[in-house]
N, C-alpha and C positions, 0 to 999 in steps of 0.2 A: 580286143581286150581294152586297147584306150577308149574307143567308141564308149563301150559298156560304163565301165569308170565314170566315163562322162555325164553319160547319162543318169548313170545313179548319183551322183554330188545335185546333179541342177533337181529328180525329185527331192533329194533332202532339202535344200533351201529351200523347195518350195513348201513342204512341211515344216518348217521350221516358222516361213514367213505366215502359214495358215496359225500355227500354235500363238504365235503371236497378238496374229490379230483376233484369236478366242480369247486372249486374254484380256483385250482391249474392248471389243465389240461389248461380250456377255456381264452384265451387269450384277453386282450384288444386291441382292435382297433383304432389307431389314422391317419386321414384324414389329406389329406394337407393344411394348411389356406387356405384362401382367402380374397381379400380386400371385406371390407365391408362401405357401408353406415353412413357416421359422424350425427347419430341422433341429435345433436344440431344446424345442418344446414338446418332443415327443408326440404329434399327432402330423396331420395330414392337410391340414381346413385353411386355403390361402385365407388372410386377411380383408377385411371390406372394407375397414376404414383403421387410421393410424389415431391411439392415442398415447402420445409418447411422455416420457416424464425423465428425469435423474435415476426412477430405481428399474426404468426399464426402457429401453429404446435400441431396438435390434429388430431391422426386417428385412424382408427378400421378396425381388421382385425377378419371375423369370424371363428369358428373352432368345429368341432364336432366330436366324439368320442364312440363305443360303446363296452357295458360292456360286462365282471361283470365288478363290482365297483374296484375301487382304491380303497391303501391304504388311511386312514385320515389324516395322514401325508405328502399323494403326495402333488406335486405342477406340474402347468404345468407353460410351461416356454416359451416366445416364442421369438425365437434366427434367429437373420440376418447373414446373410454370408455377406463375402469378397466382393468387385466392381468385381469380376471377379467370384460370385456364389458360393463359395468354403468356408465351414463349419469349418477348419481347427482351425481357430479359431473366432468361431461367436462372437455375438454383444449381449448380453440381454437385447432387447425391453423392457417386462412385462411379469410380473410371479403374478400366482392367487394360492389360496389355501385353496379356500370356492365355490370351482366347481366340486369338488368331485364325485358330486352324478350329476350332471347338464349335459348333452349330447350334447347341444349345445350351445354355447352360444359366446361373444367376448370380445378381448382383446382391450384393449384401450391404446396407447403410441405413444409417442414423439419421432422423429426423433435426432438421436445425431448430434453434432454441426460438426461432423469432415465426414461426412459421403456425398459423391460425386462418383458417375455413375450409369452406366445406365444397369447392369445386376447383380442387388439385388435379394436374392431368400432368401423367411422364411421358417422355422420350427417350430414344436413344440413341445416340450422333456417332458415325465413326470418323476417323480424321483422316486415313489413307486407304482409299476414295473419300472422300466427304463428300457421305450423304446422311440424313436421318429418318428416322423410322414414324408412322403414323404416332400420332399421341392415343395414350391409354385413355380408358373412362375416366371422369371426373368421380373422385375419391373425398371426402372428409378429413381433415388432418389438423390435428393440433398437437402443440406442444404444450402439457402441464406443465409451464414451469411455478406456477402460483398457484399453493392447494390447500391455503388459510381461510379461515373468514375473515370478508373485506370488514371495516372499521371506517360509517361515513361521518361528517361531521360538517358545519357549516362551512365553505370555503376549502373543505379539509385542512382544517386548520389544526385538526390532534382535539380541540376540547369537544368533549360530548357532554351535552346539555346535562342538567338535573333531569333525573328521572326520561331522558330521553327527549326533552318536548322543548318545540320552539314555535312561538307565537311569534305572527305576522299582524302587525299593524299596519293600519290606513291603506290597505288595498298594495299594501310593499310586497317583497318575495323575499326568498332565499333560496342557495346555491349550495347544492348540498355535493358532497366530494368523498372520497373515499383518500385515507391520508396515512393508509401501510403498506401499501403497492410501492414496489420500487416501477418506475417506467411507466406509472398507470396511465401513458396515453398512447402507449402503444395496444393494449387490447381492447374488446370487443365487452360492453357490458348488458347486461338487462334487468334494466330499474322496472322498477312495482309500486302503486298507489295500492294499498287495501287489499292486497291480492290480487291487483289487475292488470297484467303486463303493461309498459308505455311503450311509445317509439321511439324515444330516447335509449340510443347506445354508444353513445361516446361516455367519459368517466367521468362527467358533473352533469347536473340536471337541475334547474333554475323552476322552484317548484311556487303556485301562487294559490292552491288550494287547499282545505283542511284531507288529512288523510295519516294515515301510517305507513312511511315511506320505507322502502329497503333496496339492494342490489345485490346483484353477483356477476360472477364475470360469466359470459359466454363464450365456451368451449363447445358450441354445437351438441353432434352426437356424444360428446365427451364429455358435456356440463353435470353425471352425477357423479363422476369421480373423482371431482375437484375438492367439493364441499367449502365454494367460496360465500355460502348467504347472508349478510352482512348485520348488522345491529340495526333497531327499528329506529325511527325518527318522527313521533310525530307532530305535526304541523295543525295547531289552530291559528283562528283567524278572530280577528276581534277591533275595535275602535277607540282612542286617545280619548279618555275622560277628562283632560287638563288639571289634573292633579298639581295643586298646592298647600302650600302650610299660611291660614289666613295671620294676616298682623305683617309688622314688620321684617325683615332678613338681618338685625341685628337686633341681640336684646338684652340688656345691663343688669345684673342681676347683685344684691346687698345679700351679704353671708346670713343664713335664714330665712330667707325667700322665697317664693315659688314661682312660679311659671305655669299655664295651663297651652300646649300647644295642637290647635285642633286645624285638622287637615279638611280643604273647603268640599269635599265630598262627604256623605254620609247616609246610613240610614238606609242604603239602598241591599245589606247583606253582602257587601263587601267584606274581603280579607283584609286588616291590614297587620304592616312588619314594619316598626320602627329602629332606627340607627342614630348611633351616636359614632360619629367617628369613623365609618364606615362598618361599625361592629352594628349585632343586632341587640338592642337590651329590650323589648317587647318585639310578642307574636311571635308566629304569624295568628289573628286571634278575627274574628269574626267580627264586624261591628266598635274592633274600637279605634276609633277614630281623632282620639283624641291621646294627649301623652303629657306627665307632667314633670315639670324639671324642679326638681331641689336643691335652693343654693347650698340648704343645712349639710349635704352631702359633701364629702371632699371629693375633689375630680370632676364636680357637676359641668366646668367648663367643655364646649367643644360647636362640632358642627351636627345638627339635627335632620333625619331629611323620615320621608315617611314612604312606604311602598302600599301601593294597593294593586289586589288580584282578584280572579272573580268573572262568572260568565256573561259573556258578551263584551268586556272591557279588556284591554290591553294591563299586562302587568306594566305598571307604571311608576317609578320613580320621583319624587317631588325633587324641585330646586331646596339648597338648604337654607335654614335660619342658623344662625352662631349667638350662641348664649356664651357672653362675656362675666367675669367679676370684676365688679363695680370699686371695690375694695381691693383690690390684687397689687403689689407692689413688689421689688423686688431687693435682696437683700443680697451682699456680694462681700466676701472676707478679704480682706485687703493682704492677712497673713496664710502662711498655709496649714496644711492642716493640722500635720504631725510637727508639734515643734522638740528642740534639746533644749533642759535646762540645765547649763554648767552651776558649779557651786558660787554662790556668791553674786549668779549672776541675775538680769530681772530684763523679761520682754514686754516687748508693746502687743496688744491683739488690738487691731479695727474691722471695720466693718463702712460699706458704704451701703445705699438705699436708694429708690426712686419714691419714697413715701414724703409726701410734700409739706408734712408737718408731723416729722417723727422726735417719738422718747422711746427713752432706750433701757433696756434693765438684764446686767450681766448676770449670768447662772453659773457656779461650780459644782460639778460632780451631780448636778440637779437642785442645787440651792444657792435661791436670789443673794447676789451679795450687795451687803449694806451702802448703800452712796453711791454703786458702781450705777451711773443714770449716763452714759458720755457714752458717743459712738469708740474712743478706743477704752483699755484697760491694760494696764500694768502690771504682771503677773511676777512671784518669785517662788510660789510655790507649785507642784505637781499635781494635776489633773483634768479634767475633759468640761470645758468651759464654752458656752455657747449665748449667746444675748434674743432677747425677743424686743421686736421692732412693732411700736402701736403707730399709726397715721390719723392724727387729731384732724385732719383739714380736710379728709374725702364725704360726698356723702352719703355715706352707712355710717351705722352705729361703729365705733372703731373696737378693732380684734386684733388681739397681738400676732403674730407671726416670730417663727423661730430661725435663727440664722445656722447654719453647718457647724456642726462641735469642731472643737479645735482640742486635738489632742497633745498637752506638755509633760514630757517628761523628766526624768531625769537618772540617766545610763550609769550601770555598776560597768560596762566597756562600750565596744564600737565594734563593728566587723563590716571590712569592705566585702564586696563581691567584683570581680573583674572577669571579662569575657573578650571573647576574639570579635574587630570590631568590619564587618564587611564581612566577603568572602573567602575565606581561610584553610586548606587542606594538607594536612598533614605530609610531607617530602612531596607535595606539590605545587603550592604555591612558591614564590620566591620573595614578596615579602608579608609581613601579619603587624596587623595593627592591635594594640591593646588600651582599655579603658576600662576606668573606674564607673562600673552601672548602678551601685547600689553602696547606699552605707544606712547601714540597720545599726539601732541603740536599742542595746542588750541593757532588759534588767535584770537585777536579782535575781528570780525564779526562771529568767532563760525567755523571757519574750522577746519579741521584736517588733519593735518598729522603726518604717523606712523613715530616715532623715535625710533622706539622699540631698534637696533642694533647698533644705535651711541649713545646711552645713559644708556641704562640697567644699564651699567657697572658701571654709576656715581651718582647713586642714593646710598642713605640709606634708607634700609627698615626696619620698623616696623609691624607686624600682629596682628590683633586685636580680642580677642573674644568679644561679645557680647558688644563692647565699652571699653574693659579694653585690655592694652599690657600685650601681651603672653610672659613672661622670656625669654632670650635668642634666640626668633625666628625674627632674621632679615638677615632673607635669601629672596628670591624671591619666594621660594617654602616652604612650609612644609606640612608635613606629621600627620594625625591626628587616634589615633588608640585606644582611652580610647571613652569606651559612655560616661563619665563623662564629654567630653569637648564639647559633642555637642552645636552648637549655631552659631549667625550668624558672619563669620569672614571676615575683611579688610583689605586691606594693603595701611600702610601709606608708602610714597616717601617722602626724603628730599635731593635738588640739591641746593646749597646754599639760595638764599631766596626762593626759590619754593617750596611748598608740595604737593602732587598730593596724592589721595585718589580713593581708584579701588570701581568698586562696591562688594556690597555684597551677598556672597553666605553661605548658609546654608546649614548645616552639620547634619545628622541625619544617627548615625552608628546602626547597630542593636548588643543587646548582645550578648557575646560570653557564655554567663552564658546555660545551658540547664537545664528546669522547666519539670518535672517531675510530674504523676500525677500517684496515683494507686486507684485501687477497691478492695473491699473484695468479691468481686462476678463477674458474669460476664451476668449470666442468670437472667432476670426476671422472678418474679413469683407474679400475687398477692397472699397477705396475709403471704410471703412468709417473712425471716429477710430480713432486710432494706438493701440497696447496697449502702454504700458511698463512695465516692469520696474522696479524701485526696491528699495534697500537702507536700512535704519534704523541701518547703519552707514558711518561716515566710510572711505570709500575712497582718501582724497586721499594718503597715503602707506604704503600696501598695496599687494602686489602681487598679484592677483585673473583671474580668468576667468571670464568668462561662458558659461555651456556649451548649446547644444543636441542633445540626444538624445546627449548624452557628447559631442561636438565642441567642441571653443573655436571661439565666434563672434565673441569681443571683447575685447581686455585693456584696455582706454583709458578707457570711457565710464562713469562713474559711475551712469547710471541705462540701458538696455537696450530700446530700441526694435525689439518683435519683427518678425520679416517674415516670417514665416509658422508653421501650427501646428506643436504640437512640447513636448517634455519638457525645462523651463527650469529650471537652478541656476547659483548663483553660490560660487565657488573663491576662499577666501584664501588663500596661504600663509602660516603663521605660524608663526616659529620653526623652518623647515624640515619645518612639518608642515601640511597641505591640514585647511581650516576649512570644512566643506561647509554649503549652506544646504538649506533646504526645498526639494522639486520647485514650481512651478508647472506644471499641464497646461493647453497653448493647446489647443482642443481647433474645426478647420473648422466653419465655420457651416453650420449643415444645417436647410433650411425642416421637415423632416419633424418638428424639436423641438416646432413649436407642433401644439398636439393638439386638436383642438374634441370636446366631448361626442356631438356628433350631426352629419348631416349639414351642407355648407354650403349644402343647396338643401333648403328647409323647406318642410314644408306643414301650412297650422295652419288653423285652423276660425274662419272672420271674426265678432269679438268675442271670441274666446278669446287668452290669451296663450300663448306659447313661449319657455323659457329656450335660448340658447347659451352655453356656459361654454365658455371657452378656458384651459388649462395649458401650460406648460413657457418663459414667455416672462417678460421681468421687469417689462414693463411693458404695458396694453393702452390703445387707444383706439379706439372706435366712432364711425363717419360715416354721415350721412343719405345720401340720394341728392344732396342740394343742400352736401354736402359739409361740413356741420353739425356739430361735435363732439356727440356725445351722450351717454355714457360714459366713464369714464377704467377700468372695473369690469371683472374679469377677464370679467365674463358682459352678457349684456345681454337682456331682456324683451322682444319682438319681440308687440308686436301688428296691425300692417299692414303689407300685402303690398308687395312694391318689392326695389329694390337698395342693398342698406347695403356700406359698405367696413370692413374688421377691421385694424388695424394694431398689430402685436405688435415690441415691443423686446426685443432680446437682447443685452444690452452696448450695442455699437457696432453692433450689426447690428439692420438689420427687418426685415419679413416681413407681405406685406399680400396679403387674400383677400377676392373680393366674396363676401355671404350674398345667395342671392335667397329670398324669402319669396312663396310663394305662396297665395291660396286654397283651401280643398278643396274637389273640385267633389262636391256633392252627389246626382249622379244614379247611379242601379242600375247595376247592374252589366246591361250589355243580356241578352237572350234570345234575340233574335231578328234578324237584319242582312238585308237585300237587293241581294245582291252583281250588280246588274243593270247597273255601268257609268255611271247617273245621275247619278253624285256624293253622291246621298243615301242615308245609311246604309247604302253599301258595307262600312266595316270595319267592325271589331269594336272598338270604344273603349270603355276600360278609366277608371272616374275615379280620378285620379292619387293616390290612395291607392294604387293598384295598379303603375301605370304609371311605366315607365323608372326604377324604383329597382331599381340590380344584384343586390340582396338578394334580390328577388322574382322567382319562376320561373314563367313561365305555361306551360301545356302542354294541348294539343288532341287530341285522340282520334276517331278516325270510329268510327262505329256498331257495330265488329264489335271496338274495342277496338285498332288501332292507332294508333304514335302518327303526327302528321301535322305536327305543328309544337312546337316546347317553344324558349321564351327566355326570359334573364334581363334586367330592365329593359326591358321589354316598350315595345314603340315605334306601337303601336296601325295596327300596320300587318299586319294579319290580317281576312281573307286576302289573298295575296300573288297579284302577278299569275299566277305559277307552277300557285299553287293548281289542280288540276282537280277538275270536280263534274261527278259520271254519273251522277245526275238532276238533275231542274227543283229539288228538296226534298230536304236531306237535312239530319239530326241529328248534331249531334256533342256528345262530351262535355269539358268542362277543369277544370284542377284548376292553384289561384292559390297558392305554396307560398312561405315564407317559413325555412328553413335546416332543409328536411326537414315541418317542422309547415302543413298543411293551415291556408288562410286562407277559402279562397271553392272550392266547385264547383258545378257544373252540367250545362246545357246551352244549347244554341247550337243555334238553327235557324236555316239559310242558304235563302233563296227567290230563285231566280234569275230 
């Protein structure tokens, strides 16, 4: 009988050691993709070529493979080449890792956004074995991401010519560019002369002959469902006529005069377009070549240039000529413009000139007045008074010119205006500056005029808060920087009987004070101590709100007992302006805060120690089984097996977990079970180094490489009554895996 025994153990190893090395020896097979069928489109018809875009990009590409199996850790992966088929460095489509066991089956993925030509070729790699598969046919692919018409322009510069057309002169070129592409140098284009493709495909084209230019981008098989074709450009050619304006480049011109300015080309059926100024004031007109300037005009002054256009010649620009007045001089009011006449009272008006031999003759209301011949004049009455200025000594005939009306009044009142003087925000700022910007004289019927700049300077001011005088502020301006002084302020004017009153504006500074709020807690818990609120300022005669999540929850209570979590501040108002404090965040109590290093079901090797360290709590304490304080230590040293209790504080709130510490069991891992129904070494028991921890993935295989059973936190409960065995003996293999990485395998011989 031991003979027998014997003999049957040494064939199992030896079948065990053949299983093995079929697993080793026989190699995996992987096939080259192919496009497959998009089942969400209702037909059948794999793809031939990809043309993807934002409202559609979804494909499948199928792929099949034969065993043994892969690791359970493989992944297959399926990777794009280069526009030019080349692996060097691929693209990663889509990768699976629950196909494992699967022989055929497809990958489903998205075109990338930067991906353009037309000799794409897949793969498909797996990682355990690492091996990859033949590469597929070369395919067409692009990505629509641009489905506008291109926009080219010279340089791409954004301006597109007149009428589209740009003339080349003296044998020059131009660089024509497309300027609404974002990234235009990353695609692929095909520029056109006249209809006739170039070899030019990059995104600018440096063009030297006449033609009607255009582009579009190049999406291959997929260039008509872009509709990129661009705006035309056409390009003549032609040669620099030396266009001039004959005579001098300046020219002095007596009020009444003319000018005849003829450009040194003609007669040949030219266009031409003349400019003043850079404006056009003739043509564009056929043959006239000539243009005449009128002193008699007013504004005749400036710069002249003349454009000619026309076949075989370059549209050409002349250098300019500047027609000057010869008689121009210049007239400047010494006084300003709007003046106050008080009663009784009489001003000066002058006037200064660059006229080298001037006389002078005052006007009121539009009529010369008698004697008045003197650059200044004396006024005591009301009206709009203006002088004209004749220059005896230039040479043109002399012409009066008129100097700027000067408008005098004489005000039934006065009315200030005042305004905030910078940047000023109502309970935001902390200080506001104010001034006098305006003082208008009111007449009789209610008009106005600014006297702001002949008068400021003759007032006395007064500033008023809230109707009472401010001490010592009778300036135009002040400055206000206490919240104590908010309110509304004016400014009185006094010009001997006059008083003028601005209107008013209101001043609302915010404190400079900072309101401060604390908690005894931070963590809600029901049932847990209460979490108040507190302020480190006296609230007893303030008026205040307590806010949660922007809601007033309280006006009354000096310190703030929260009732649930939530976004807490507290509201002064002071001064007619809200004193905000700090947020405090109440924030629900959540066991998931406290974090242990490791699990709370340990298993440690007896006479060895184990640390647990626990975070996120504010305070810990450690219990025996007999309920023993042991610890106060965020961690605690575990050297014998049992039940300890963990209790962790958070504020007001706790949070308590049993640790179970157990033995390691020290015995092999089995080989061999006798699933005969006995009770004795029916299953397959794993020592709890292995067992029922979720981490740990065990997984069974019969002899030909299927799988038969695979669990995480393995419950030593293999095999299962389900189980069937069709022999008395049979071999199996498993493999003990921990987050993909191989811990334990083997085999398992089962003897029924």
């Amino acid at each position: 009988m031991k003979k027998s025994n014997s003999t049957y153990s040494i064939l199992v190893l030896a079948f065990a050691f053949m299983l093995l090395g079929t697993f080793g020896v026989q190699a995996q097979v992987l096939y080259k993709p192919e496009p497959a069928a998009n089942p969400n489109l209702g037909g059948n018809v794999a793809w031939d070529a990809i043309c993807a875009s934002s409202e559609f990009n979804q494909y499948y590409v199928g792929f099949n493979w034969d065993p043994p199996l892969v690791a359970s850790n493989n992944k297959f992966i399926l990777e794009l080449s280069d526009a030019n088929g080349y692996f060097s460095n691929p693209t990663e489509l889509a990768s699976v890792s629950d196909k494992n066991q699967v022989f055929d089956f497809v990958f489903q993925f998205s075109l990338p956004s930067d991906i353009r030509g037309d000799n794409y070729k897949m793969r498909v790699r797996s990682t355990s074995p690492a091996k990859t598969s033949p590469a597929s046919d070369a395919f067409t692919m692009y990505y629509i991401d641009y489905k506008a018409p291109l926009l080219i322009s010279e340089n791409g510069s954004g301006n597109i010519p007149s009428e589209g057309k740009i003339q080349i002169c003296g044998g020059g070129s131009v660089t024509l560019k497309p300027h609404n592409i974002p990234n235009a140098g990353t695609y692929i284009y095909n520029w056109y002369r006249s209809g006739t493709p170039l070899a030019e495909k990059t995104e600018s084209i440096t063009v030297f002959d006449p033609g009607m230019y255009y582009v579009e981008l190049d999406y291959g098989d997929c260039s008509g469902s872009a509709n990129t074709m661009s705006n035309y450009i056409e390009i003549s050619t032609g040669n620099s006529a030396g266009l001039a304006i004959n005579g001098a480049s300046s020219i002095s011109l007596c009020p009444g005069e003319s000018h005849l300015l003829q450009a040194n080309i003609s007669g040949q059926g030219l266009t031409y377009k003349w400019y003043k100024d850079g404006a056009v004031i003739s043509g564009p007109t056929v043959d006239a070549s000539s243009f005449t300037v009128d002193a008699g005009t007013s504004g005749f002054e400036g710069s002249y240039k003349v454009e000619i256009s026309g076949s075989g010649v370059c549209t050409e620009l002349s250098a300019p000529v500047t027609v000057s007045n010869s008689s121009s001089f210049e007239i400047t009011l010494d006084n300003e413009e709007n003046i106050v006449l008080l009663p009784a009272q009489t001003k000066t008006l002058s006037v200064n000139t660059t006229a080298s031999n001037a006389t002078y003759q005052w006007y009121k209301n539009g009529v010369a007045i008698t004697d008045a011949t003197n650059s200044t004049l004396n006024v005591d009455t009301i009206g709009e008074y203006y002088v004209t200025v004749t220059d005896n000594g230039g040479s043109c005939t002399p012409a009066p010119i008129a100097s700027a009306t000067t408008k005098v009044v004489s005000p039934e009142s006065f009315e200030f205006v005042v305004d905030y003087i910078g940047t000023y925000g109502s309970c935001e700022s902390v200080d506001a500056t104010l001034s006098l910007t305006t003082i208008n004289a009111v007449s009789g019927n209610g008009s106005k005029t600014d006297v702001t700049t002949d008068l400021q300077n003759s007032f006395d001011y007064q500033w008023k808060l809230n109707g009472s005088n401010i001490a010592a502020e009778t300036a135009k301006t002040i400055t206000v920087s206490n919240q104590e002084e908010n309110g509304a302020y004016v400014l009185i004017g006094t010009l001997n009987a006059f008083q003028a009153a601005s209107n008013s504006l209101q001043v609302k500074l915010a404190s400079n004070e900072t309101l401060q709020i604390t908690a005894n807690g931070t963590v809600f818990c029901e049932g847990g101590e209460p979490i108040v609120l507190e302020s480190t300022t006296d609230l007893t005669d303030e008026s205040f709100e307590w806010k949660k999540d922007g809601t007033v929850v309280n006006t009354s209570s000096q310190n703030l007992t929260i009732s649930g979590p939530g976004v807490y501040q507290l509201v002064i108002t002071s001064n007619d302006c809200p004193l905000v404090s700090n947020q405090v965040t109440i924030t629900a109590f959540d066991e998931s805060l406290l974090v242990l290093d490791k699990s709370k079901d340990l298993i440690i090797i007896e006479g060895e120690t184990e640390t647990l360290t626990a975070s996120g709590a504010d305070s810990y304490e450690w219990y025996d089984a007999g309920n023993n304080l042991i610890s106060s230590n965020s961690y605690y040293d575990f050297t014998e097996e049992g039940e300890y209790l963990l209790v962790a504080t958070f504020g007001t709130c706790t949070v308590s977990k049993v640790v179970t510490i157990t033995y390691r069991d020290m015995f092999a891992i089995p080989n061999v079970i006798t699933a005969n129904g006995d009770g004795i070494n029916d299953l397959w028991v794993l020592p709890n180094t292995y067992s029922r921890d979720p981490n740990v993935l065990v997984t069974i295989f019969n002899e030909r490489g299927e799988q038969v059973f695979s669990q995480a936190g393995y419950e030593n409960n293999w095999p299962q009554s389900t189980t069937s065995f069709n022999k008395q003996n049979m071999i199996f293999y498993y493999k003990v895996t921990r987050g993909g990485k191989s811990l334990k395998q083997g085999t398992i011989t089962v003897i029924k």
